[in-house]
Backbone as numpy.savetxt, mean C-alpha at the origin, in Angstrom:
# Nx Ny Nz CAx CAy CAz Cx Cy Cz
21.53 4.72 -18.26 21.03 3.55 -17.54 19.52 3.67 -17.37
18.87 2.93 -17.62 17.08 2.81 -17.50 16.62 2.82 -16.25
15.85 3.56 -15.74 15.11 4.15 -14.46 14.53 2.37 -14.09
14.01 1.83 -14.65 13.77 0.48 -14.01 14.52 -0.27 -13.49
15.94 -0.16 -13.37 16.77 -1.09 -12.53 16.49 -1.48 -11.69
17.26 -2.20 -10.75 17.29 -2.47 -9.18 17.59 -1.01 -8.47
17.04 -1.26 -7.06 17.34 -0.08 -6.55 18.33 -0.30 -6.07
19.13 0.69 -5.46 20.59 1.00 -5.06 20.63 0.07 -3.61
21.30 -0.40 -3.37 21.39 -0.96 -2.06 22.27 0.03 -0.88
22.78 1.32 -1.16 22.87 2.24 -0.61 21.66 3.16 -0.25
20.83 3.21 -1.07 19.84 4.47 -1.06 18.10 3.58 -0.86
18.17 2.31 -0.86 17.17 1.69 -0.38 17.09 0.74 0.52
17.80 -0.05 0.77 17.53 -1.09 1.77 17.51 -0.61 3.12
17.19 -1.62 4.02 16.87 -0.79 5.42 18.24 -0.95 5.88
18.07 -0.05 7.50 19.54 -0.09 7.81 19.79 -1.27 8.38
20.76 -1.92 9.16 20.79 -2.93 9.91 19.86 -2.85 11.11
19.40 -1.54 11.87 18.17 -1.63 12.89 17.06 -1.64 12.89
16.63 -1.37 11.42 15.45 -1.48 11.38 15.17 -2.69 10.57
15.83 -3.60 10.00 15.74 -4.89 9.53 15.79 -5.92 10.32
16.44 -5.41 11.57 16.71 -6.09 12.81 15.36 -6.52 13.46
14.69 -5.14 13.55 13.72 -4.94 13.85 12.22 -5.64 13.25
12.24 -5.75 12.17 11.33 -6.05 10.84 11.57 -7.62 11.11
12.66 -8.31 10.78 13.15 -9.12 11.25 12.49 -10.40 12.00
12.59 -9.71 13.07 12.52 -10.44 14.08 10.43 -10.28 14.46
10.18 -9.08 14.08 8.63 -8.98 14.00 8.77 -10.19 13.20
8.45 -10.56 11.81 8.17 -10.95 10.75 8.17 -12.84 11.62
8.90 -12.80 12.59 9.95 -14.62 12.71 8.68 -14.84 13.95
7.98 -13.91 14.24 6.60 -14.23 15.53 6.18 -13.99 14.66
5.65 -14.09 13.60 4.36 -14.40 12.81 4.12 -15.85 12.38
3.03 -16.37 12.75 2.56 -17.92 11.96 2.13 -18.30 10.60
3.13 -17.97 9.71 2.77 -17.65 8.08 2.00 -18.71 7.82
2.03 -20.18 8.34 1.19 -21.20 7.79 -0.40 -20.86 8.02
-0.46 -20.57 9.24 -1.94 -19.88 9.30 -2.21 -18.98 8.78
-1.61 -17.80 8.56 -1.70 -16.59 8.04 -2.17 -17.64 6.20
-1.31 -17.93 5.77 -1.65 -18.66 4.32 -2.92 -19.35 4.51
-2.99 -19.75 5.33 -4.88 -20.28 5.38 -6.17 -19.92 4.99
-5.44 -18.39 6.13 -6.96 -17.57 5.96 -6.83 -17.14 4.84
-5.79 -16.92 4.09 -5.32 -15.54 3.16 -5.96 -16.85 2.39
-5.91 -18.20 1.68 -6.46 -18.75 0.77 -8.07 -18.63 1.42
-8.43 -18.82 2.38 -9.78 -19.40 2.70 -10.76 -17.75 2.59
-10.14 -16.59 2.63 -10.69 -15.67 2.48 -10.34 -15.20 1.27
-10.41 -15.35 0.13 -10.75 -14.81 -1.37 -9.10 -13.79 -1.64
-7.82 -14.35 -0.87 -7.00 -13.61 -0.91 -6.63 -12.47 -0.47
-7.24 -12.69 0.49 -7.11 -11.48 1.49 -6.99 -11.97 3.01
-6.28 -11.18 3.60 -5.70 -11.59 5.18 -5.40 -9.99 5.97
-5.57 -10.46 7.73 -5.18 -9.25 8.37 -4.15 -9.78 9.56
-3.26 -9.14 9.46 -2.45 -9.37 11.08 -2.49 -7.90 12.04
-3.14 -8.35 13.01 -3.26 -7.13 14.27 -1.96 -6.43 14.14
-0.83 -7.43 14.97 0.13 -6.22 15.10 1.62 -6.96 13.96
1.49 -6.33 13.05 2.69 -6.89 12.18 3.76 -5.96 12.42
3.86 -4.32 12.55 5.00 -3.39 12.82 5.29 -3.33 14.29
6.49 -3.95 14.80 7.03 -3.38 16.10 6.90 -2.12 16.50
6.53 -1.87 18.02 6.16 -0.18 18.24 7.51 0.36 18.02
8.93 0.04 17.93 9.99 1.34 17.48 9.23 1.41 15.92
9.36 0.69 14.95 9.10 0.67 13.83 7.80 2.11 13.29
6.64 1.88 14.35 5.66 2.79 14.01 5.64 3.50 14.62
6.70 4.04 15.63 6.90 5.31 16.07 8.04 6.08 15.19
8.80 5.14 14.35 9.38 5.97 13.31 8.81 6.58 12.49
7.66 5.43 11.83 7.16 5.80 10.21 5.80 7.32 10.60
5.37 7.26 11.86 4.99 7.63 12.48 5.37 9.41 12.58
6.35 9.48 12.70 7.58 10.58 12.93 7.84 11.06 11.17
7.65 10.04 10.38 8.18 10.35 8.95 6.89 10.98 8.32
6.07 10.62 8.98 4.31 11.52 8.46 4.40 12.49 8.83
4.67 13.41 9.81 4.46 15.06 10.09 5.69 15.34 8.81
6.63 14.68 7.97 7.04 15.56 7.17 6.46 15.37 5.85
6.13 14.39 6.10 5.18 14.06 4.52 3.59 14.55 4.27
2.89 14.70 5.44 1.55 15.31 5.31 1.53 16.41 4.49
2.25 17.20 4.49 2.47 19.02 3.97 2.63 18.66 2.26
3.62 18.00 2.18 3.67 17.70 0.74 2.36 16.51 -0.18
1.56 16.63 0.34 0.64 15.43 -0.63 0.16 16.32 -1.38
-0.23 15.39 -2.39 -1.11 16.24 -3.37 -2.44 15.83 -3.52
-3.82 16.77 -2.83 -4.58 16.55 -3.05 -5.96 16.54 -4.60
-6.23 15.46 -4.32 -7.51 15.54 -5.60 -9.04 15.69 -5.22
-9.46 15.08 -6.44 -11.40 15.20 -5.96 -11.86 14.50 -7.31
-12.55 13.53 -7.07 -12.80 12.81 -8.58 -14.63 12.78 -8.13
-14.88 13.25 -8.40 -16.50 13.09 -7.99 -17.43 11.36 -8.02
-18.00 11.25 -7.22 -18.15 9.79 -6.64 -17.26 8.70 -6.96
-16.33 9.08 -6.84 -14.82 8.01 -6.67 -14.18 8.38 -5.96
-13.04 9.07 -5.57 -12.91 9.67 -4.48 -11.63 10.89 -4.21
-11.66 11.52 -2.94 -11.01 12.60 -2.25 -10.46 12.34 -1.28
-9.11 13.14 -1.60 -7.73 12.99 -0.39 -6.53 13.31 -0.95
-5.54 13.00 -0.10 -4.25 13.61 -0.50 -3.81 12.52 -0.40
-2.42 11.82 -1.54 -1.42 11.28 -1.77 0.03 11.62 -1.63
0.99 10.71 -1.47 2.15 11.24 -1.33 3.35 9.70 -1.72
3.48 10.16 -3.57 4.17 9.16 -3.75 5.31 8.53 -3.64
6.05 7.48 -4.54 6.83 6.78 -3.78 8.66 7.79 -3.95
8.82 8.72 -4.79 9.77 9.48 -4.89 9.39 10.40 -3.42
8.74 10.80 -3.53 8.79 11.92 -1.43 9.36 10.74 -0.63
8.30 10.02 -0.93 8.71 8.78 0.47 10.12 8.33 0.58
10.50 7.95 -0.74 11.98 7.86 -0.75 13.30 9.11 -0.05
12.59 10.08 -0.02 12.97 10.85 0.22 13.48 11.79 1.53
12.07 11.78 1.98 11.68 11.84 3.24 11.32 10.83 4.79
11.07 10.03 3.90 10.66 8.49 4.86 11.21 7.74 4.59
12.43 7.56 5.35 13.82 6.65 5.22 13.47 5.23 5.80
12.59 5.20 6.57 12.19 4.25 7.51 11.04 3.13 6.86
10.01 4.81 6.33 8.98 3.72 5.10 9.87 2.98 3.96
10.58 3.90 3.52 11.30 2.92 2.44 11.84 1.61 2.87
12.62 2.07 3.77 13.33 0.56 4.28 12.04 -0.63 4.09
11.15 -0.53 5.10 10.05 -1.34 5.47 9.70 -1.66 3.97
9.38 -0.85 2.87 9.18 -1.31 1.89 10.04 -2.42 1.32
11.41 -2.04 1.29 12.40 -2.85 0.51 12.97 -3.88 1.43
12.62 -4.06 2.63 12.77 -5.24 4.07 12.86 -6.42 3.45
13.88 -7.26 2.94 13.93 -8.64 2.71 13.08 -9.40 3.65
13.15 -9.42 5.05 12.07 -10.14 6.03 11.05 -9.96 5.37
10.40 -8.23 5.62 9.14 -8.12 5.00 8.56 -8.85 3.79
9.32 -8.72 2.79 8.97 -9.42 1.51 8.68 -11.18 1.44
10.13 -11.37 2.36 9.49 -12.64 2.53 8.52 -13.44 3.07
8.01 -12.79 4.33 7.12 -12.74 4.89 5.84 -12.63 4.48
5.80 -11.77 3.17 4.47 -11.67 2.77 4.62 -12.79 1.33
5.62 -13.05 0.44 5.59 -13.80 -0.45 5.25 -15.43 0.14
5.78 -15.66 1.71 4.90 -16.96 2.20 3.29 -16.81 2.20
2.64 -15.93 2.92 1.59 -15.87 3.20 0.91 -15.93 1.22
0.90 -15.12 0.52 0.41 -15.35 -0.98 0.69 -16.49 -1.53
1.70 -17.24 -1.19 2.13 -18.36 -1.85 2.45 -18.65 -2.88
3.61 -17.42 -3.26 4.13 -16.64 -4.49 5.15 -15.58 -4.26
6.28 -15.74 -5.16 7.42 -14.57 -4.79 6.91 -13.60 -5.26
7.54 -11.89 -4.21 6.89 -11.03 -4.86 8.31 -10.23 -5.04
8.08 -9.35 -6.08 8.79 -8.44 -6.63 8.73 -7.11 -6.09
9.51 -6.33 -6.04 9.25 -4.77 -5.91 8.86 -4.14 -7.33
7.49 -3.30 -6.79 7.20 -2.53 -8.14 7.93 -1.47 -9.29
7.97 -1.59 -10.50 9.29 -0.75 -11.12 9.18 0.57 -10.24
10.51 1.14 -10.67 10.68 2.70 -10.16 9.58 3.45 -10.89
9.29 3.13 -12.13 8.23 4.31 -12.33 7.26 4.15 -11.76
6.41 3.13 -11.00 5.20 2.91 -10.24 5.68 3.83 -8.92
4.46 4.78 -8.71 4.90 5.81 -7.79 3.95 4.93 -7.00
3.35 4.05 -6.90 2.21 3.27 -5.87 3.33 2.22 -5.16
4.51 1.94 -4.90 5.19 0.51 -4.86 4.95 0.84 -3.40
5.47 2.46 -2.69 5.25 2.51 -1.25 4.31 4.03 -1.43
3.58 4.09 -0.90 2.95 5.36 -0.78 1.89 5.81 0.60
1.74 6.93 0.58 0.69 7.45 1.81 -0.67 7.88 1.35
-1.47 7.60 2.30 -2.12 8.38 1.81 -3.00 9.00 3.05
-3.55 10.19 3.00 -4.14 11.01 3.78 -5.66 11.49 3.73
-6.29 11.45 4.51 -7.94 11.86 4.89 -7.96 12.34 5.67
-7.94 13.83 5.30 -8.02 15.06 6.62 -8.88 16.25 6.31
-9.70 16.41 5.57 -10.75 16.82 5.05 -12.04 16.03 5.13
-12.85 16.81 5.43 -14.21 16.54 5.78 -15.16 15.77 4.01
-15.25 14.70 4.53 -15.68 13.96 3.43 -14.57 13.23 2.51
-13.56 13.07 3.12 -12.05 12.68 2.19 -12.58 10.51 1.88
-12.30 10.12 0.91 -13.08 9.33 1.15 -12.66 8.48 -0.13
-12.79 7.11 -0.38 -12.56 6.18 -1.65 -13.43 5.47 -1.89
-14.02 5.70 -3.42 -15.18 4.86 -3.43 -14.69 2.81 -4.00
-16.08 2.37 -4.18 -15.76 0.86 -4.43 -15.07 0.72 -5.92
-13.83 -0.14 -5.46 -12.98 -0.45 -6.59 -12.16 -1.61 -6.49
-11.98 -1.97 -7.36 -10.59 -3.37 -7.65 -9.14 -2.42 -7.41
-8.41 -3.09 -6.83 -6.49 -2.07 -7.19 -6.76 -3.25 -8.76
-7.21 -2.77 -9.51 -6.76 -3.41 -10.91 -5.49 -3.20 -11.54
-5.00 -4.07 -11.75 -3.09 -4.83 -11.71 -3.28 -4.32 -13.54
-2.70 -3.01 -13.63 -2.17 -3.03 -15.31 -1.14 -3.75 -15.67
-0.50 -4.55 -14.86 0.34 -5.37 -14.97 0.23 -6.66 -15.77
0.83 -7.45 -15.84 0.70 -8.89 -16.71 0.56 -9.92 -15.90
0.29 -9.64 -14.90 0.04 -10.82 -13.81 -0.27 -9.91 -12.59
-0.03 -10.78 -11.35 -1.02 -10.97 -9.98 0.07 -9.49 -9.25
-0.93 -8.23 -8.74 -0.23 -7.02 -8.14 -0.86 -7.08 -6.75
-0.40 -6.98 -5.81 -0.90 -7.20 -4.53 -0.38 -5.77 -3.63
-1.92 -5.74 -2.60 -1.62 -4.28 -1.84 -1.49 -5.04 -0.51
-0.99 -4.06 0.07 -0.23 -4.26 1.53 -0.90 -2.71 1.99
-1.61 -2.84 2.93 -1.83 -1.65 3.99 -1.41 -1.51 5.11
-1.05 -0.49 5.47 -0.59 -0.81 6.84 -0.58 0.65 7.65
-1.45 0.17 8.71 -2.43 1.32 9.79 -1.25 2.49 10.06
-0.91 3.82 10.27 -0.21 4.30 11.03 -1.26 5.39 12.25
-1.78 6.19 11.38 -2.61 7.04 12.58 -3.99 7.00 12.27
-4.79 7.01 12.90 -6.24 7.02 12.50 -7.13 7.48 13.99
-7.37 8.89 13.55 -8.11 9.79 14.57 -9.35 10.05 13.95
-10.20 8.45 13.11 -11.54 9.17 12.43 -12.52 7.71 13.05
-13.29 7.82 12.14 -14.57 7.15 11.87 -15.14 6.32 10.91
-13.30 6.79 10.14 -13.54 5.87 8.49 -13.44 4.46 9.03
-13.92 3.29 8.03 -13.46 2.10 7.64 -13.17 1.83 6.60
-12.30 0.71 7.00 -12.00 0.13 4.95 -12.91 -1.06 5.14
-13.88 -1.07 3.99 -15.24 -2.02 3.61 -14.68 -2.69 2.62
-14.73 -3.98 3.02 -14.34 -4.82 1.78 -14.97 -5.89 1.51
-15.49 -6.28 0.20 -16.38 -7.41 -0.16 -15.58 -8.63 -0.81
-15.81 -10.17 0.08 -14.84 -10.77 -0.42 -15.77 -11.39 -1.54
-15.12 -12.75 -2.32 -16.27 -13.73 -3.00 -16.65 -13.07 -3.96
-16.45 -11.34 -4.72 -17.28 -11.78 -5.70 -16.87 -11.36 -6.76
-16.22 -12.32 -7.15 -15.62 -12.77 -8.42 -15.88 -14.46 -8.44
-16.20 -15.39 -7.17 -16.52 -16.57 -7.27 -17.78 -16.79 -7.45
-17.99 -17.61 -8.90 -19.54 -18.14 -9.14 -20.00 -19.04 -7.92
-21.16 -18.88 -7.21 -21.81 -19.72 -6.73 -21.53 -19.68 -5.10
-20.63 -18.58 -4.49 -19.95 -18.12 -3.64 -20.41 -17.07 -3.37
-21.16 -16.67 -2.01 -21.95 -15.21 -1.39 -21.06 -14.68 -0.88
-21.32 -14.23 -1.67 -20.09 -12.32 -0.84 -20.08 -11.91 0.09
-19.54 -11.84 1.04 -19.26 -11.26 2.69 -18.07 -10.02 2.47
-18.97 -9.16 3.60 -18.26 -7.89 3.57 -18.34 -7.59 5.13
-16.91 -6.95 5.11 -16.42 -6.73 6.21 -15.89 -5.17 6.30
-16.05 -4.49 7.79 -15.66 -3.24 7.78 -14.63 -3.10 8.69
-13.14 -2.72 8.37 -12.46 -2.53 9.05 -11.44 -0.98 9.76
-11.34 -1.32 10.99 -10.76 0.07 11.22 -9.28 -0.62 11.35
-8.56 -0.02 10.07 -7.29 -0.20 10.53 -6.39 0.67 11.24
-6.01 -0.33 12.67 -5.07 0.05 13.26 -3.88 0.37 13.45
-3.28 1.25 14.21 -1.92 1.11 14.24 -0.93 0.31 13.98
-0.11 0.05 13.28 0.39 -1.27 13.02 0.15 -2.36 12.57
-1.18 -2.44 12.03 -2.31 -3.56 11.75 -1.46 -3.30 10.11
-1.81 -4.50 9.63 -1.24 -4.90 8.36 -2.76 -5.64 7.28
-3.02 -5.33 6.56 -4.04 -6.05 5.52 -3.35 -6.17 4.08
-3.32 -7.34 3.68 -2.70 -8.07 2.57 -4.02 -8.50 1.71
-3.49 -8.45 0.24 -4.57 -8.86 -0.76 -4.61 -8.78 -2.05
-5.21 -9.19 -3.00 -4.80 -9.68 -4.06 -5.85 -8.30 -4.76
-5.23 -7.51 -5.29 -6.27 -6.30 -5.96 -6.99 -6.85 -6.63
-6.77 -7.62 -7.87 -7.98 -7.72 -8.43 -8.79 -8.69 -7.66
-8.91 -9.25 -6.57 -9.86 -9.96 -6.39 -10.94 -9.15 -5.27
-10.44 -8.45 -4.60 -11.41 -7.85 -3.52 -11.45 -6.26 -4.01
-12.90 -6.16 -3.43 -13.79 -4.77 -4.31 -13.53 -4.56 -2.59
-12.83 -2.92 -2.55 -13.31 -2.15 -1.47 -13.38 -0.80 -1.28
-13.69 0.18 -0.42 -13.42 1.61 -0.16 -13.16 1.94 1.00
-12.95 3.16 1.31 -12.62 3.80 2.38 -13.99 4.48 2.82
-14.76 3.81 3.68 -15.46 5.53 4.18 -15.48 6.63 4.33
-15.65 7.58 3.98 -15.77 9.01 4.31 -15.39 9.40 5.68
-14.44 10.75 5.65 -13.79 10.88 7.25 -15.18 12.11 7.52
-15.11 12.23 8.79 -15.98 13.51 9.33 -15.33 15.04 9.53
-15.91 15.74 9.65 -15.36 16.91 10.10 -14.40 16.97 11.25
-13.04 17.22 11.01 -12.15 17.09 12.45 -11.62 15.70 12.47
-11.56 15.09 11.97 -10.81 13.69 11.45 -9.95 13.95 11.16
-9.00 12.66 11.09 -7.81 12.56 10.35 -7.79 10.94 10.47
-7.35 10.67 9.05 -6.99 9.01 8.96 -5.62 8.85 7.76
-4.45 8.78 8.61 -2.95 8.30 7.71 -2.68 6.74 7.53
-2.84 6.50 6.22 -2.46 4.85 6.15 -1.68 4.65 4.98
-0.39 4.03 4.73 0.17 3.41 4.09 0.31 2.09 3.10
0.32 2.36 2.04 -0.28 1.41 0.72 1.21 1.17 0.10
1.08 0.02 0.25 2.53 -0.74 -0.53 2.16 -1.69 -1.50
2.94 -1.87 -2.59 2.54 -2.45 -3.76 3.41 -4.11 -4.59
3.13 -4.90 -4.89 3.88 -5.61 -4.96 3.62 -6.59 -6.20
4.56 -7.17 -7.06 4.40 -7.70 -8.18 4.90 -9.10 -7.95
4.30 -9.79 -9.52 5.04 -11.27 -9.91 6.15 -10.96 -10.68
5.83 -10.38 -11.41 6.74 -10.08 -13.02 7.13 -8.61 -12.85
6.71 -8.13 -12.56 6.40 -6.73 -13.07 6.62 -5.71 -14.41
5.78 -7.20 -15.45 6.23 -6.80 -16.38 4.76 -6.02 -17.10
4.70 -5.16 -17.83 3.70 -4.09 -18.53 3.47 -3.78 -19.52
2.90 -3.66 -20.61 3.06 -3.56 -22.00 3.49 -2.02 -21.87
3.75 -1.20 -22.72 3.98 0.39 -23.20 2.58 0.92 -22.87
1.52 0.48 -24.04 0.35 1.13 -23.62 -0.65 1.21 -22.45
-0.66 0.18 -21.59 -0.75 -0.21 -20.59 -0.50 0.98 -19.78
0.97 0.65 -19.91 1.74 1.83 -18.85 1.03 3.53 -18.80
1.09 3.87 -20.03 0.31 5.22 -20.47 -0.92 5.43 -19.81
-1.71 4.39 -19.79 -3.10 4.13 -19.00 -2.83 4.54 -17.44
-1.76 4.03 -17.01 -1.87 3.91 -15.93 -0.96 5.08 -15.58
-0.42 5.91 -15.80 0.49 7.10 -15.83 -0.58 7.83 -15.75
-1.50 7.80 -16.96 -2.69 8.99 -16.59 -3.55 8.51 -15.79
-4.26 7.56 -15.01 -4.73 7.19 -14.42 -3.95 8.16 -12.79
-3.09 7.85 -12.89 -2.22 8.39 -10.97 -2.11 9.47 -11.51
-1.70 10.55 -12.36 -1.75 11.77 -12.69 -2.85 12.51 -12.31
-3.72 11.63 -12.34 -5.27 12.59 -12.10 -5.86 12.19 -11.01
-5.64 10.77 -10.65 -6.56 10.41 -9.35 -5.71 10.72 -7.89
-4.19 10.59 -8.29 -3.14 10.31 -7.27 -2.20 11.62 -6.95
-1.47 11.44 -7.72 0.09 12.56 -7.61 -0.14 13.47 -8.32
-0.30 13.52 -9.47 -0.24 14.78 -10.07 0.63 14.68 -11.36
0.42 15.64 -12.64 1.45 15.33 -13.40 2.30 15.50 -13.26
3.12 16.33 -12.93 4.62 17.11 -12.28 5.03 15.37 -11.90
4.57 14.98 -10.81 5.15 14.23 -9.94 5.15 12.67 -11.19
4.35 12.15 -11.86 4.10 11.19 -12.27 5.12 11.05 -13.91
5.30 12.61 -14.62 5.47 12.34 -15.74 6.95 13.29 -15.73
7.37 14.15 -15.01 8.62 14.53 -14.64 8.99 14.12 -13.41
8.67 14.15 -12.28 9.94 13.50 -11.08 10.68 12.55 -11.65
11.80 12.52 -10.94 12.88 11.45 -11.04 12.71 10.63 -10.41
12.62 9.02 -10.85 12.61 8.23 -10.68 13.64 7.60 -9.43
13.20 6.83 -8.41 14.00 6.86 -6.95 14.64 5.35 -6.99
């Protein structure tokens, strides 16, 4: 059977309490406004509090077991930190997964884009992932999430701990002719949610300080999710070196 299937509806979907949960967050959100800004700002949008506090005192709880296992890199002026892809998470973070595979959730965010979204194949170790800045200077420089995909790939962030100084800097507008670019610096919060269309907004992470720590969660999401072969290769070595690692990218088993 081909590692790209559907995922198991035993081994991924959330349970009934935490969908409950997701749920009912998702039904107090004003998606028509939320779709406003998200068009009127270059495809990009923020909601303060999108995770219920049980919710981020779980995923919360699922980071002291996932910190230990990331795999850190160093790409010289691009950037440094530790990752932890979507096979651990599956693994270990029963709670992140759910939230990932949350029918509410999904729908919730496929209103606001104004477009159904897909879950990313199993081999995309980016569909739910962590990532960590706990090293002095840990840090992401300016970039597109450029979609090797065949259409529109969209990131979902979402705050869990942040004991630093970093921001995420993001420049909207410029990809629109005739349209001045505004940039904004954000500290994402606990529970705070930022939605956006990768290829359209250029951003980074600031640099953490000495004695910092900043944990935030990157979820990934498709139209098609469909990829050419070579494509794929690109982008296999691409997370091999910047992200997970080869072990994790070109042998783990697919979740």
């Amino acid at each position: 059977m081909s590692t790209l299937t559907a995922e198991s509806p035993v081994t991924s979907r959330p349970n009934a309490r935490l969908e409950s949960l997701l749920s009912d967050a998702m039904s107090r959100l004003d998606v028509s406004s939320l779709r406003k800004q998200y068009i009127e700002q270059d495809e990009f949008v923020v909601v303060d509090q999108f995770l219920p506090s049980e919710v981020v005192r779980r995923w919360n709880a699922e980071v002291e077991e996932l910190i230990p296992k990331a795999h850190r890199n160093f790409i010289p002026k691009h950037k440094k930190g530790g990752s932890v892809g979507y096979n651990t998470v599956h693994e270990f973070g029963p709670s992140m997964r759910g939230g990932y595979h949350s029918p509410a959730v999904q729908s919730c965010l496929s209103g606001i884009a104004g477009s159904a979204m897909k879950e990313c194949p199993a081999s995309d170790l980016h569909r739910c992932a962590l990532y960590c800045y706990t090293e002095e200077g840990d840090h992401v420089g300016w970039h597109y999430d450029t979609s090797y995909y065949k259409d529109t790939r969209w990131t979902v962030l979402i705050g869990l701990r942040d004991e630093s100084s970093s921001r995420l800097d993001c420049r909207l507008y410029t990809r629109q002719k005739g349209r001045e670019p505004k940039d904004l610096s954000l500290r994402v919060e606990t529970g705070m949610m930022v939605l956006f269309n990768g290829d359209t907004i250029y951003h980074a992470v600031t640099p953490v300080k000495a004695g910092e720590q900043r944990h935030i969660i990157s979820m990934q999401y498709v139209k098609t999710g469909e990829m050419n072969p070579f494509m794929r290769f690109v982008s296999n070595m691409k997370d091999s070196v910047a992200y997970f690692g080869l072990r994790q990218v070109f042998l783990g088993k697919k979740k």
